[in-house]
N, CA, C and O atoms as CSV, one atom per row, in Angstrom:
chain,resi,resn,atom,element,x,y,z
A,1,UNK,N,N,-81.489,-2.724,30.347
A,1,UNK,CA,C,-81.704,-1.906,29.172
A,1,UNK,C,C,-82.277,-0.552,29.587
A,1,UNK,O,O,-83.195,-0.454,30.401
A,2,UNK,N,N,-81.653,0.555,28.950
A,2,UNK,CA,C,-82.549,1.664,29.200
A,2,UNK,C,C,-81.421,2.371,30.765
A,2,UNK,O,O,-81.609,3.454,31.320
A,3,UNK,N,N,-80.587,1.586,31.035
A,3,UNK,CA,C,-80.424,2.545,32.405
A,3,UNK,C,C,-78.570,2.396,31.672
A,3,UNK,O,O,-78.191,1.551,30.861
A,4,UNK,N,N,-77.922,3.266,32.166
A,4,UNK,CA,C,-76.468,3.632,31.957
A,4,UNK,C,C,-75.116,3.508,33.067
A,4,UNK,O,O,-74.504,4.485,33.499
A,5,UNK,N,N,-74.923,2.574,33.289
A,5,UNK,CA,C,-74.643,2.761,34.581
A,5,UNK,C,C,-72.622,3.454,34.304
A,5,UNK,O,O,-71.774,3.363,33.417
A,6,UNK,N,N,-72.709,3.970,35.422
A,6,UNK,CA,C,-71.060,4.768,36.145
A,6,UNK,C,C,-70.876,3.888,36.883
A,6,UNK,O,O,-71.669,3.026,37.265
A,7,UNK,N,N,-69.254,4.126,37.269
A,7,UNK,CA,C,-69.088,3.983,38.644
A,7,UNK,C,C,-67.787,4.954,38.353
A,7,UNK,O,O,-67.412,5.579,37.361
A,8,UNK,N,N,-67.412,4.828,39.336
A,8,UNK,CA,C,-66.107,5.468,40.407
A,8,UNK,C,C,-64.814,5.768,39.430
A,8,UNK,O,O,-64.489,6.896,39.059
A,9,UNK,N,N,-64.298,4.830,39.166
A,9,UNK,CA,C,-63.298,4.737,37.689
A,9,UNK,C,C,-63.757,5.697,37.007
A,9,UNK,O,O,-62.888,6.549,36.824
A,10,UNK,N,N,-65.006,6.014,36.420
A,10,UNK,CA,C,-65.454,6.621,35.157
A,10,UNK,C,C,-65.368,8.195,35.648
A,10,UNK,O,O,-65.195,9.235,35.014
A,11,UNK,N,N,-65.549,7.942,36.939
A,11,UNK,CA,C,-65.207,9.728,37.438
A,11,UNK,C,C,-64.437,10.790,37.274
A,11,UNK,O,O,-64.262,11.902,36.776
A,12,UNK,N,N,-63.795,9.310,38.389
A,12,UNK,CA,C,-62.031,9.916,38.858
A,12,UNK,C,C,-61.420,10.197,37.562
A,12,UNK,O,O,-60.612,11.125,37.598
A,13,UNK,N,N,-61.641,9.490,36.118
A,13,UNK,CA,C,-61.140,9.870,35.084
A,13,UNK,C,C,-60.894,11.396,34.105
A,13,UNK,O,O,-60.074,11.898,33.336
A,14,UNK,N,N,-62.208,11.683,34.740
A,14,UNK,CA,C,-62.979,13.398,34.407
A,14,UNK,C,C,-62.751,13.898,35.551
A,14,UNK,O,O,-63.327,13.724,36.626
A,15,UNK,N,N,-61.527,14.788,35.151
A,15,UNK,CA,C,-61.171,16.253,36.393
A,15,UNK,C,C,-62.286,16.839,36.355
A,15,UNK,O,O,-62.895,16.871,37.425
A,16,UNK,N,N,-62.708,17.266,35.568
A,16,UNK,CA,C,-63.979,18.298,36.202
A,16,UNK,C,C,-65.117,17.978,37.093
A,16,UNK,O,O,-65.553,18.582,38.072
A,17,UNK,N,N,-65.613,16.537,36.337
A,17,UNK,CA,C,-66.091,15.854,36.495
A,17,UNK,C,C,-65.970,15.755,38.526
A,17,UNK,O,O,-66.649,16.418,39.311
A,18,UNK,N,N,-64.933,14.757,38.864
A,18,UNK,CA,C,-64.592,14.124,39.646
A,18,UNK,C,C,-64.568,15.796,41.001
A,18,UNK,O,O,-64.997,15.670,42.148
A,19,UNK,N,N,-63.981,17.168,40.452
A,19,UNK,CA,C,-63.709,18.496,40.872
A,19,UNK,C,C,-64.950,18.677,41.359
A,19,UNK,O,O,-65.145,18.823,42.566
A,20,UNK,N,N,-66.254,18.687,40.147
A,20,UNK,CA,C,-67.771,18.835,40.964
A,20,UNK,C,C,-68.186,18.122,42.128
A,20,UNK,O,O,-68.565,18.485,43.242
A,21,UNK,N,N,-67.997,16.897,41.524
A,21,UNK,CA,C,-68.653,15.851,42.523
A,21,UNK,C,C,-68.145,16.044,44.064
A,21,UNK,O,O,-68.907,15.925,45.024
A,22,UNK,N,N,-66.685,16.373,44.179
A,22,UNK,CA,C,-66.215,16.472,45.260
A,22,UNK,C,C,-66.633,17.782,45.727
A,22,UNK,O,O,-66.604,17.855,46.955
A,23,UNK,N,N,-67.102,19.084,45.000
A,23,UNK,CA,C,-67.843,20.144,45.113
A,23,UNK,C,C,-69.076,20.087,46.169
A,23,UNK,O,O,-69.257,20.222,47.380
A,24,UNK,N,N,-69.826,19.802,44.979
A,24,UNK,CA,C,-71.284,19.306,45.430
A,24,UNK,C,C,-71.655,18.411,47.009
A,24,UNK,O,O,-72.649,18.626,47.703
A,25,UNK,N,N,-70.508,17.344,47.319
A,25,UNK,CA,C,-70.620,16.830,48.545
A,25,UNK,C,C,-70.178,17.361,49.582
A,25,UNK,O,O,-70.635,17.085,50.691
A,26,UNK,N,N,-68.979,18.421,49.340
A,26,UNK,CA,C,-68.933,19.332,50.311
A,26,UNK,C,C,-69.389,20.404,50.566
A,26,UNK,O,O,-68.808,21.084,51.412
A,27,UNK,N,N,-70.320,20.800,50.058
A,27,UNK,CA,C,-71.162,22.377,50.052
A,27,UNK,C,C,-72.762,22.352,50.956
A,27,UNK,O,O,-73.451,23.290,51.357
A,28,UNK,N,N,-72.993,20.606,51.065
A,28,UNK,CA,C,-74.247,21.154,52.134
A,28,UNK,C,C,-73.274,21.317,53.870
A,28,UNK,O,O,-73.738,21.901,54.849
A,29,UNK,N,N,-72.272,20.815,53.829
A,29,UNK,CA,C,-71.507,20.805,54.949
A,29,UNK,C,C,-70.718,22.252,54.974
A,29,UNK,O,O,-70.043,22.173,56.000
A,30,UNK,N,N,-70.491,23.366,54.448
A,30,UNK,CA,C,-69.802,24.754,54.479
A,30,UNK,C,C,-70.224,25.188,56.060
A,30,UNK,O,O,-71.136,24.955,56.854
A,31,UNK,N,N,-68.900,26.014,56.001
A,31,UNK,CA,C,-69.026,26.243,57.540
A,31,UNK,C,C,-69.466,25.238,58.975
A,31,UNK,O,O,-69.776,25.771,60.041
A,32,UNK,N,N,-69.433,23.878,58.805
A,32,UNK,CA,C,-69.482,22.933,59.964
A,32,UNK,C,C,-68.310,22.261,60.447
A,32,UNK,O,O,-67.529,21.763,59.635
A,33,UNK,N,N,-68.103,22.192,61.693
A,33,UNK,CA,C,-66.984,21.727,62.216
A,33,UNK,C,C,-66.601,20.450,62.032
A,33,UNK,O,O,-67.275,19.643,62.672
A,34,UNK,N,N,-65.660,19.959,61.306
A,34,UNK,CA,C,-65.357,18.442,61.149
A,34,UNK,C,C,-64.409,17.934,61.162
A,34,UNK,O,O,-63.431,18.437,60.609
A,35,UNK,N,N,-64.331,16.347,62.013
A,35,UNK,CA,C,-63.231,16.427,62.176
A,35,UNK,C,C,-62.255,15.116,61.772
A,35,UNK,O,O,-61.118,14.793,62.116
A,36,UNK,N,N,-63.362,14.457,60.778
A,36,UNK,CA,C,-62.792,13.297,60.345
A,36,UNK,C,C,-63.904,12.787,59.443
A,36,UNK,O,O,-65.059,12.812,59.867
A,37,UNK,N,N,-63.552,12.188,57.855
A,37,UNK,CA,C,-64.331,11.910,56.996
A,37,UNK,C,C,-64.559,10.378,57.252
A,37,UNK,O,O,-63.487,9.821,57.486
A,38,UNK,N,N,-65.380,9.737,57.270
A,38,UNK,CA,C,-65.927,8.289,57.182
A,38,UNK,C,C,-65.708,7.760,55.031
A,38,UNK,O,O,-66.210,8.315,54.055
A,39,UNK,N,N,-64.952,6.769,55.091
A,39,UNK,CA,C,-65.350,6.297,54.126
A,39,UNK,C,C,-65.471,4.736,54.043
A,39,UNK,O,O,-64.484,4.027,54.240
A,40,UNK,N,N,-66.856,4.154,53.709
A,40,UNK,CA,C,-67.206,3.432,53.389
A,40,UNK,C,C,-66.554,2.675,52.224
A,40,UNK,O,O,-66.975,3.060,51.133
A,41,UNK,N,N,-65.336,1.380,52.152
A,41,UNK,CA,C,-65.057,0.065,51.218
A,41,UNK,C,C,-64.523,0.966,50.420
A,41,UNK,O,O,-64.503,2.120,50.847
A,42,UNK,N,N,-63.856,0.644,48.834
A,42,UNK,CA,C,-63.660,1.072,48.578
A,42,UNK,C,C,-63.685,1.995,47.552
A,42,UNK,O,O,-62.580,2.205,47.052
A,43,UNK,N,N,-64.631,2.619,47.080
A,43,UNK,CA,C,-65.192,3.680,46.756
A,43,UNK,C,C,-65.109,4.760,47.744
A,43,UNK,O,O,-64.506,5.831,47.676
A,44,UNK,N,N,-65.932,4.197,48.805
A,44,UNK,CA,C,-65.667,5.625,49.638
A,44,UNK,C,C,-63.866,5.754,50.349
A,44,UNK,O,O,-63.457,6.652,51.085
A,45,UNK,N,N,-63.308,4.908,49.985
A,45,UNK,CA,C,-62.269,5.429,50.438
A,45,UNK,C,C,-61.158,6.230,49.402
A,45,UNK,O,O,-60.032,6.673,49.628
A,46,UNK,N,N,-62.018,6.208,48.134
A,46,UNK,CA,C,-61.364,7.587,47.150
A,46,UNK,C,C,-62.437,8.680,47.411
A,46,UNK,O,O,-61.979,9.698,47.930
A,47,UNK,N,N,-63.453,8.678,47.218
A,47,UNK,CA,C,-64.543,9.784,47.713
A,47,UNK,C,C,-64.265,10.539,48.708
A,47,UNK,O,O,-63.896,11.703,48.549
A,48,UNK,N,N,-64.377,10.094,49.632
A,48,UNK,CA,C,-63.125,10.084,51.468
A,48,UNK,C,C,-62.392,10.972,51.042
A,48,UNK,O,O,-62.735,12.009,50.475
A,49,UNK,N,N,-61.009,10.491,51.375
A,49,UNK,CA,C,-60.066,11.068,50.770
A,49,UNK,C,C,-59.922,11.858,50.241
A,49,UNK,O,O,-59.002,12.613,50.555
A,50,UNK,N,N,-60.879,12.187,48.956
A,50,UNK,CA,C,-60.253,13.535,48.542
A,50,UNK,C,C,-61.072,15.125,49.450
A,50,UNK,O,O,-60.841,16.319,49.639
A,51,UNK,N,N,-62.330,13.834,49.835
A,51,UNK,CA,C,-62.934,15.102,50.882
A,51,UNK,C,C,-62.666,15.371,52.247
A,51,UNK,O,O,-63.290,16.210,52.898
A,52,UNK,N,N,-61.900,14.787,52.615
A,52,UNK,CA,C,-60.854,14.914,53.887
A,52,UNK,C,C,-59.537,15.595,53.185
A,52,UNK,O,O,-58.999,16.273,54.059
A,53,UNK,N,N,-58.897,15.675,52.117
A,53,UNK,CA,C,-58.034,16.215,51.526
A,53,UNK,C,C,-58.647,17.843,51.689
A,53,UNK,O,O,-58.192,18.667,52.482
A,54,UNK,N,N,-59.818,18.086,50.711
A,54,UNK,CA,C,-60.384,19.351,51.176
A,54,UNK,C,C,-60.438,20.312,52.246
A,54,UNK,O,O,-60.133,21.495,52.396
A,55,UNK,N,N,-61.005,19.249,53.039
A,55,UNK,CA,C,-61.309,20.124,55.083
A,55,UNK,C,C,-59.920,19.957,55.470
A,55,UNK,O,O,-60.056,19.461,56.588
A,56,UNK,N,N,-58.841,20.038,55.294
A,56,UNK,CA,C,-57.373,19.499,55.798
A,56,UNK,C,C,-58.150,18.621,57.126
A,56,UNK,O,O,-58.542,19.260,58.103
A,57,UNK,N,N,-58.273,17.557,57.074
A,57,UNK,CA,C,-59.088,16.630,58.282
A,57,UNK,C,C,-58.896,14.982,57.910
A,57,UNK,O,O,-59.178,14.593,56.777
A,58,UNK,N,N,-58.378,14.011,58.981
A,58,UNK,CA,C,-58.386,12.919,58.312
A,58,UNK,C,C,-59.123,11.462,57.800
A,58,UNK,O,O,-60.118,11.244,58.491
A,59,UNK,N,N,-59.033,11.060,57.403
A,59,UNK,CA,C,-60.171,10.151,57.066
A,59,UNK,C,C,-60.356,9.018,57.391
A,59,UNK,O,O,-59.413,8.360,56.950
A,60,UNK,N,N,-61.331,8.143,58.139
A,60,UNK,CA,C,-61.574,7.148,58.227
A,60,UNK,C,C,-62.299,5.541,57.731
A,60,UNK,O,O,-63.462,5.205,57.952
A,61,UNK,N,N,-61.446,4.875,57.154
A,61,UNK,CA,C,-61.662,3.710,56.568
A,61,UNK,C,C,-62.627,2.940,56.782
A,61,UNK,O,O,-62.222,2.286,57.743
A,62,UNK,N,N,-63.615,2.582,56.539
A,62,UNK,CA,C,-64.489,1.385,57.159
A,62,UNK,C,C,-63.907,0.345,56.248
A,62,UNK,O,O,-63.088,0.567,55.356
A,63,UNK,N,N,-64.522,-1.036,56.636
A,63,UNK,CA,C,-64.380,-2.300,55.636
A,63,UNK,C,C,-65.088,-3.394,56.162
A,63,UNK,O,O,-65.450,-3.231,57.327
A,64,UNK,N,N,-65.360,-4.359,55.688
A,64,UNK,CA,C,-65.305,-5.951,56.274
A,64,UNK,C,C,-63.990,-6.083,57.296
A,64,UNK,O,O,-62.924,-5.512,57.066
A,65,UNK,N,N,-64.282,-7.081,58.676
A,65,UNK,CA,C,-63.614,-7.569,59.677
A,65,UNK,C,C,-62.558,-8.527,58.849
A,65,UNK,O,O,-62.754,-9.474,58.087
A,66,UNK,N,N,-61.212,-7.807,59.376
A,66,UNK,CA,C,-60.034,-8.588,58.861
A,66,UNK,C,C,-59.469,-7.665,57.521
A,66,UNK,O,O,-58.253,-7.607,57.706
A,67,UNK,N,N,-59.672,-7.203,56.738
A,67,UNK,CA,C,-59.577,-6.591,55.516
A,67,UNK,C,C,-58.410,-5.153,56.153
A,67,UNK,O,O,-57.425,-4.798,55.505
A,68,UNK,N,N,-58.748,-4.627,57.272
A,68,UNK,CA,C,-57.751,-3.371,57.895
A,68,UNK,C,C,-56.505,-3.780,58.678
A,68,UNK,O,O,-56.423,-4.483,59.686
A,69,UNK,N,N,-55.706,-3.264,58.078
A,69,UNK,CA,C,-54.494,-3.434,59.099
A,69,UNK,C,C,-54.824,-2.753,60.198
A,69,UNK,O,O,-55.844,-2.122,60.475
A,70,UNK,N,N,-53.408,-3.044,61.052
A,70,UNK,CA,C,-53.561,-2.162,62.428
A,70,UNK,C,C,-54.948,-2.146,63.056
A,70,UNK,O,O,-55.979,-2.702,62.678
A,71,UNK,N,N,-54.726,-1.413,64.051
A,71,UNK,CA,C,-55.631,-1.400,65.579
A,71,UNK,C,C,-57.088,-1.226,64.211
A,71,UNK,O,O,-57.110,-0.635,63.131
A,72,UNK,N,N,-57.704,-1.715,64.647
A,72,UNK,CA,C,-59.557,-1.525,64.316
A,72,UNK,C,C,-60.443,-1.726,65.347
A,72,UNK,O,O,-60.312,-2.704,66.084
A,73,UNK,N,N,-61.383,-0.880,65.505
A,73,UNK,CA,C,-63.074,-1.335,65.672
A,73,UNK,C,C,-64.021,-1.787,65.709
A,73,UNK,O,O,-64.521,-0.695,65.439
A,74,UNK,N,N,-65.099,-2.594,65.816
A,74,UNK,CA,C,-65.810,-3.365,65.396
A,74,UNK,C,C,-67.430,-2.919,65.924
A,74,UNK,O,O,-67.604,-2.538,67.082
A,75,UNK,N,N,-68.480,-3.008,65.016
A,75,UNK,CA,C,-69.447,-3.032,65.954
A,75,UNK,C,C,-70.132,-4.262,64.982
A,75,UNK,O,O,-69.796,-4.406,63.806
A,76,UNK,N,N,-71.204,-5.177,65.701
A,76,UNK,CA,C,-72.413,-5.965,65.105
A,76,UNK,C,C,-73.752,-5.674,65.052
A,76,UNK,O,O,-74.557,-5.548,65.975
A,77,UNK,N,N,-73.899,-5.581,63.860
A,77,UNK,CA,C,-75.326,-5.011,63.760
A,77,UNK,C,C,-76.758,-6.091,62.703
A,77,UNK,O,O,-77.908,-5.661,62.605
């Protein structure tokens, strides 16, 4: 009670909306060299995406072991 919650869906729905957000996360990074976006499951792999869409740069998937096709990575932590 008392709290409102979003998520991701409710964003991407609002262009402007969704236009800022992708704004705002790329503006403490202006002018830094980059050369590949990390996105975290899947949320971050629309978040990702459109901010690797931005930097023309490509993006990288994380997930749970087994969930990625093709060659993957692994670390245990």
């Amino acid at each position: 009670e008392g709290i409102m919650f979003r998520d991701v869906p409710t964003l991407c729905a609002d262009p402007r909306g969704f236009r800022s957000c992708i704004e705002q996360l790329l503006h403490p990074y202006a002018g830094e060299q980059i050369d590949k976006v990390v996105g975290l499951e899947a949320r971050g792999f629309i978040i990702g995406g459109a901010i690797a869409h931005q930097l023309s740069v490509g993006v990288v998937p994380i997930r749970k072991k087994g969930k990625l096709p093709g060659k993957t990575l692994s670390q245990d932590y």
